[in-house]
LOVEXDO-960924 format. One record per residue (C-alpha): z negated, y, x negated; chain. Coordinates in nm, 2 decimals. Last residue first. Layout:
BEGIN
NODE:Z:Y:X:A .
...
% end
This chain:
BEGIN
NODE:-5.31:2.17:-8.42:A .
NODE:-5.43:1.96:-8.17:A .
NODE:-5.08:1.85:-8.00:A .
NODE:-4.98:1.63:-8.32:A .
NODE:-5.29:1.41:-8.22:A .
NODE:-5.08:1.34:-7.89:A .
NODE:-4.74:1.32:-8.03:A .
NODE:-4.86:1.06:-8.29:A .
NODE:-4.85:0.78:-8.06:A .
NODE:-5.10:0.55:-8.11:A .
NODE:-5.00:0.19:-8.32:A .
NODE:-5.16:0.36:-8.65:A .
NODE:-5.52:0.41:-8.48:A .
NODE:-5.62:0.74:-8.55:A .
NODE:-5.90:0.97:-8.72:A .
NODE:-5.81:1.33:-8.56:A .
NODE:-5.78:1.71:-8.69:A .
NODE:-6.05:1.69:-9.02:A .
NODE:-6.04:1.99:-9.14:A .
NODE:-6.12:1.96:-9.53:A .
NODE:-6.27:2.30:-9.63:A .
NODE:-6.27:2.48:-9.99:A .
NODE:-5.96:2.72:-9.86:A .
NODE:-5.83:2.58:-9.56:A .
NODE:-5.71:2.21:-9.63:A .
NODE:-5.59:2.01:-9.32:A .
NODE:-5.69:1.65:-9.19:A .
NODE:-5.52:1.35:-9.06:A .
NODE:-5.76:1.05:-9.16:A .
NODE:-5.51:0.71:-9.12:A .
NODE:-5.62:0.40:-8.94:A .
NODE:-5.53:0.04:-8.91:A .
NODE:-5.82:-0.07:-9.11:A .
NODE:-5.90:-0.21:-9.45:A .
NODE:-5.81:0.13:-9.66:A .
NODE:-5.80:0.38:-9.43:A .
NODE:-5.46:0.58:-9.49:A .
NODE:-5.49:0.97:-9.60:A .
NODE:-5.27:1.17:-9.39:A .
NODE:-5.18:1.56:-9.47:A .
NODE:-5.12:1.88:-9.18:A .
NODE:-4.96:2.12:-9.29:A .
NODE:-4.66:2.07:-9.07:A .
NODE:-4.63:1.70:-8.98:A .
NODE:-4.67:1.44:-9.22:A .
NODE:-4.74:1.57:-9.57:A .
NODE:-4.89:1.35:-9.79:A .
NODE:-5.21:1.27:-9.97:A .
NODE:-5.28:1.43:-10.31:A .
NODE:-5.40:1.81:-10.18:A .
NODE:-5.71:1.65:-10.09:A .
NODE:-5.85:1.48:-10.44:A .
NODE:-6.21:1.50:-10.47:A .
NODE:-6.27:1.56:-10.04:A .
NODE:-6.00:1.31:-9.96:A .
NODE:-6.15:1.05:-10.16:A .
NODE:-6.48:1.13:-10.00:A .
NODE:-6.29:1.09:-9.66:A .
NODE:-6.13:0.74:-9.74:A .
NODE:-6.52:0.60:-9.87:A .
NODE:-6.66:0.77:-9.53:A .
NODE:-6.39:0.58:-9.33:A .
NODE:-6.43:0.24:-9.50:A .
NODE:-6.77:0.23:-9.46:A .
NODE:-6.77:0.36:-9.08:A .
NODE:-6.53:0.01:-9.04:A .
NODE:-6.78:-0.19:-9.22:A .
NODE:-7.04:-0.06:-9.05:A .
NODE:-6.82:-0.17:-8.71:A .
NODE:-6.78:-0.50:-8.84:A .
NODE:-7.11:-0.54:-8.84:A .
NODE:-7.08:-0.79:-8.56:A .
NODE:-6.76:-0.90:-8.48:A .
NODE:-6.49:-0.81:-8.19:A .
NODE:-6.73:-0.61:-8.00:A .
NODE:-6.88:-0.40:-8.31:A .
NODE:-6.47:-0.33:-8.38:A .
NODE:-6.42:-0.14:-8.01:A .
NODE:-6.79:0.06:-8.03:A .
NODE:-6.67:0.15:-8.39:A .
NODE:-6.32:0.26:-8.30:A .
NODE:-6.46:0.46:-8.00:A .
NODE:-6.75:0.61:-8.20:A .
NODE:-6.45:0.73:-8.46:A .
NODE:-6.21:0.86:-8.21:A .
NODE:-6.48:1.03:-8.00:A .
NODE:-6.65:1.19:-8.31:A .
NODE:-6.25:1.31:-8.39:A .
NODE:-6.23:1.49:-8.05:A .
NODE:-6.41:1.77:-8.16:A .
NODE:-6.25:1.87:-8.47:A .
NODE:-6.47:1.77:-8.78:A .
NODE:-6.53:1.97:-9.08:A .
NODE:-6.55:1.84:-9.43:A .
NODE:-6.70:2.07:-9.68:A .
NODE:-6.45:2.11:-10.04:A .
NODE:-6.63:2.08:-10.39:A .
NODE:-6.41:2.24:-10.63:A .
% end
């Protein structure tokens, strides 16, 4: 089944935030970082009932490389994508988005 991914508002932020942080520590790191999330979400797309439950129905797939993980839920053939988060953050406040 091929499943669409669809973003939550706030997850753009997350991600351009990440990337603008990363581009400042190293050049191109930032690609790499962008990389790294694409390869995690097409993972997510073949395979997304094979990550974890966290927190409801909501699953986390870990970025490979990075100290992020993809929180996302599956609706029929969609991947909702609820936030893309640092692993030091506190959980309450992606937990609220739900």
């Amino acid at each position: 089944m091929d499943y669409a991914v669809v973003f939550r508002p706030a997850v753009r932020d997350e991600i351009s935030e990440a990337y603008n942080w990363y581009e400042q520590q190293k050049l191109s790191i930032g690609d790499d970082f962008l990389d790294c999330v694409d390869k995690t979400l097409n993972r997510i797309c073949l395979m997304p009932e094979s990550y974890a439950i966290v927190y409801r129905d909501i699953r986390r797939a870990v970025v490979k490389r990075f100290p992020y993980a993809i929180y996302y839920r599956v609706v029929s053939n969609r991947v909702i994508v609820i936030a893309i988060f640092h692993s030091r953050r506190d959980p309450k406040s992606w937990q609220t988005r739900t």
